[in-house]
BASE-506178 format. One line per field, with one value per residue (C-alpha): residue number from 1; residue in one letter; y, z, x. Coordinates in steps of 0.001 Angstrom, whole numbers. Layout:
% residues N
n c(NUM,...)
res c(a,...)
v c(Y,...)
w c(Z,...)
u c(X,...)
This chain:
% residues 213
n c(1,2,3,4,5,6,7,8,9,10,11,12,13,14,15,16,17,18,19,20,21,22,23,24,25,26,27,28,29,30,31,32,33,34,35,36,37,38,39,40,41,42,43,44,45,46,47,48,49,50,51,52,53,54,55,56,57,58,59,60,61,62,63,64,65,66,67,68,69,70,71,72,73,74,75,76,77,78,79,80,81,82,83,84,85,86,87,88,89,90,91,92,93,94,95,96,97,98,99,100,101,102,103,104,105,106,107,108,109,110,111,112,113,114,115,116,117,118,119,120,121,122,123,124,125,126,127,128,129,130,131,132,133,134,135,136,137,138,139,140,141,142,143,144,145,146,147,148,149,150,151,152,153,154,155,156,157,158,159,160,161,162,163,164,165,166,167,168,169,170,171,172,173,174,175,176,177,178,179,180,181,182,183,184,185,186,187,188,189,190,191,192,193,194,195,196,197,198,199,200,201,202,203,204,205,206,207,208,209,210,211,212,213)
res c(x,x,x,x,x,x,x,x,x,x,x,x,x,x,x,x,x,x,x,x,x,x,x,x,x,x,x,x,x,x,x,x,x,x,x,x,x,x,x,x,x,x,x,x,x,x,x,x,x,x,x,x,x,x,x,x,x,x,x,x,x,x,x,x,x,x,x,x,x,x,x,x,x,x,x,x,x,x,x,x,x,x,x,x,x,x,x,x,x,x,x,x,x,x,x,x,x,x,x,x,x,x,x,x,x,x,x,x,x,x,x,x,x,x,x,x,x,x,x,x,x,x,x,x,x,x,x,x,x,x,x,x,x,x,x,x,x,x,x,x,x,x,x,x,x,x,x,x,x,x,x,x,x,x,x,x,x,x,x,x,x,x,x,x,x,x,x,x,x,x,x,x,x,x,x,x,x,x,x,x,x,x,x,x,x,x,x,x,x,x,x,x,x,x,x,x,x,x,x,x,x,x,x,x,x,x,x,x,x,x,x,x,x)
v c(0,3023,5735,9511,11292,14358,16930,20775,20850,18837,16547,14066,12918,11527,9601,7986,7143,5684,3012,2537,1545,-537,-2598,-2628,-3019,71,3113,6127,8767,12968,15247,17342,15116,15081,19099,19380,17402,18921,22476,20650,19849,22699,21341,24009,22714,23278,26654,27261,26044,27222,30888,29234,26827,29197,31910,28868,29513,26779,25275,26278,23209,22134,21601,19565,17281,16596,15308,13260,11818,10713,9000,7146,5547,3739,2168,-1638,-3941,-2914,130,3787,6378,9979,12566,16344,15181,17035,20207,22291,20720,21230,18531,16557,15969,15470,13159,11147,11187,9850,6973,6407,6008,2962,2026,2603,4563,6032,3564,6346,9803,9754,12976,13767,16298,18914,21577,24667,25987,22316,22801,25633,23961,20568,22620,25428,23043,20899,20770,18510,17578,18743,15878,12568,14256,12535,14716,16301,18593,20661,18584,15011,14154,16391,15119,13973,17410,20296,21301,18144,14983,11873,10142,11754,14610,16970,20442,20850,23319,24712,24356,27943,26822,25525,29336,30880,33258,31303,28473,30697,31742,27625,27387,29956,28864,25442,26992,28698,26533,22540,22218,22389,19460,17538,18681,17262,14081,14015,14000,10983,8948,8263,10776,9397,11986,10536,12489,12773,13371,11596,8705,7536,3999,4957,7396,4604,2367,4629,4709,1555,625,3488,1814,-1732,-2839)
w c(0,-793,-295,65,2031,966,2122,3696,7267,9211,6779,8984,7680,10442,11637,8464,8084,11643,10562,7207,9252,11848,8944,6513,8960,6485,8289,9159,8281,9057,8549,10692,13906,13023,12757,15508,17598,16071,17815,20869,21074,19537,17298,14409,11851,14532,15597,11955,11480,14718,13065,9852,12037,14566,11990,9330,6734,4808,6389,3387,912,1131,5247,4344,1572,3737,6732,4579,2505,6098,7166,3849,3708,6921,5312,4877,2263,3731,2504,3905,4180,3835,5718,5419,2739,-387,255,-3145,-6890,-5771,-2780,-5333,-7645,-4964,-3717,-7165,-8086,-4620,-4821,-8532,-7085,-5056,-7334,-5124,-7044,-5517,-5800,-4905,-3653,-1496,-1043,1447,702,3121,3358,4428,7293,8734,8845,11095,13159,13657,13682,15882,18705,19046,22086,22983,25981,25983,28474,26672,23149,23863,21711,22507,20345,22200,20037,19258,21848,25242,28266,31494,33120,31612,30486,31793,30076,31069,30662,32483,34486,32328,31402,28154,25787,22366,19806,18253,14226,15622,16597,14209,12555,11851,10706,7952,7126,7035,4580,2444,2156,1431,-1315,-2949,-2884,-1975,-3955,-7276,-6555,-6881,-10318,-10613,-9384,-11244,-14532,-13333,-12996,-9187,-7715,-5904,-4154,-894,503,3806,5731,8535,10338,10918,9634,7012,5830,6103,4325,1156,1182,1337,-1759,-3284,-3488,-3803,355)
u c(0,1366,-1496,-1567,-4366,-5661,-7810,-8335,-7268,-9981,-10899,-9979,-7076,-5087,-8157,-8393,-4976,-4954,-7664,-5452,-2504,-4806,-6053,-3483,-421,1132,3307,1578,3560,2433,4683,2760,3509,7021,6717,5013,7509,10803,9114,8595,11701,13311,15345,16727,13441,11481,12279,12598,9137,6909,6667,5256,2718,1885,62,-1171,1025,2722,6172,8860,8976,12688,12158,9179,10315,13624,11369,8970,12221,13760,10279,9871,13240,12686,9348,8953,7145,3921,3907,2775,42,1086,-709,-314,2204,2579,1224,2466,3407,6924,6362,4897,6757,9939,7871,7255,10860,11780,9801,10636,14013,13196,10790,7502,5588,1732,-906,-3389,-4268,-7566,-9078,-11711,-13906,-15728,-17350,-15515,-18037,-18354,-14446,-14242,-16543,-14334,-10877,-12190,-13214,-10674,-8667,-5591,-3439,-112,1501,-367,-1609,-4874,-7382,-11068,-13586,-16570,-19064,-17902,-15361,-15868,-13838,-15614,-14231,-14269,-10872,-9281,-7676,-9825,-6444,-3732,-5216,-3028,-4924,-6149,-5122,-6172,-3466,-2336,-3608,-6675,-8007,-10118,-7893,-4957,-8371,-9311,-5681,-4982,-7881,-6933,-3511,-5035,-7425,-4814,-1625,-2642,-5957,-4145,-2194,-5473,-5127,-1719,-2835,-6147,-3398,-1906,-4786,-4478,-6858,-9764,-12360,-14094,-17495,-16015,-19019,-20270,-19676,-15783,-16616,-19092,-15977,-13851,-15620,-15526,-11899,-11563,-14568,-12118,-8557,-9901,-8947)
C-alpha cells in the first residue's frame, strides 16, 4: 500500500490514516507530527518552522520534503500512508521522483472532501493535551471534566492553528496553494475523491470501496 491522504485541514485525515494503518499493517507517516515534535523539542526545523505553524502559513517546501524523505526511507514492504504530505506541486513531484528512485511509485491519492463551514466547526473546537496528546472537540469528543484529560489529568489546551484566525488563514492557504495538486494528481490517474461526511466507519468504508482494500 502506498497511499496519500488528501484533504483541507480537518478533513480528517489523520483519523483515516490511523484506521489505514490498523487494517493494513502500512506506516503512518504525518509530517505534521514530526513538525510538531521537532518544535517541541526545539530542534533548528522546529524553531525554523513554529513561526510558519503558529500563523497557518505553509512550512517552506525544502524543510518539508527533507522530513517526509527521512520518514519514507525507513518504510517496509507494507507500505505507507502519507498525511499532510505534499502540500504544493513542488512537494509533489519530490515526492514522485523519490519513490521512482526505489521504485515505489503512488498507488493512490484519497481525497476527502468537506465543506468549508463544517471545517471551522471541527478545527475550531478541538482541544488537545499537551503531556499525553490525547485529543477532545466541544461537540464530538468532550472530556468527562471540563478542560481536563480523562487520561492523564493533564490540562487541556487549544493548539495555536486551531483558533479561528490562523483556521481561515490555514484554509486559504489550502485553497490557494494545496488544492491544485489535486489537479496534478487528477493528470496521473491516481486521484480518488471521498465524501467525507459523517460517520468515521461509514468514511472509512468509502476509502476503502475506493482503493480496492
Amino acid at each position: 500500500m502506498r497511499i496519500v491522504l488528501f484533504g483541507a485541514p480537518g478533513a480528517g485525515k489523520g483519523t483515516q490514516a490511523s484506521q489505514l494503518v490498523d487494517k493494513f499493517g502500512a506506516a503512518h507517516i504525518s509530517t505534521g507530527d514530526a513538525l510538531r515534535q521537532a518544535v517541541a523539542d526545539k530542534t533548528d526545523v522546529g524553531l525554523l518552522a513554529k513561526g510558519y505553524m503558529d500563523r497557518g502559513e505553509l512550512v517552506p517546501d525544502d524543510v518539508v520534503i527533507a522530513i517526509a524523505k527521512a520518514r519514507l526511507a525507513t518504510t517496509d514492504d507494507k507500505g505507507f500512508v502519507l498525511d499532510g504530505f505534499p502540500r504544493t506541486i513542488t512537494q509533489a513531484e519530490a515526492l514522485d521522483v523519490a519513490l521512482e528512485e526505489v521504485g515505489k511509485p503512488l498507488q493512490f491519492v484519497v481525497n476527502l472532501s468537506v465543506a468549508e463551514d463544517l471545517l471551522i466547526e471541527r478545527l475550531s473546537g478541538r482541544w488537545v493535551c499537551p503531556d499525553c496528546k490525547e485529543p477532545y472537540h466541544i461537540v464530538s469528543k468532550q472530556p468527562k471534566v471540563a478542560g481536563v484529560c480523562d487520561k492523564c489529568s493533564g490540562k487541556l489546551m487549544q493548539r495555536d492553528d486551531d483558533k479561528l484566525e490562523a483556521i481561515q488563514n490555514r484554509l486559504k492557504v489550502y485553497n490557494a496553494q494545496t488544492e491544485p495538486v489535486l489537479e496534478y494528481y487528477s493528470g496521473k490517474g491516481v486521484l480518488r475523491n471521498i465524501d467525507a461526511v459523517g460517520d468515521i466507519d461509514i468514511v472509512f468504508a468509502r476509502v476503502c470501496e475506493a482503493i480496492g482494500g
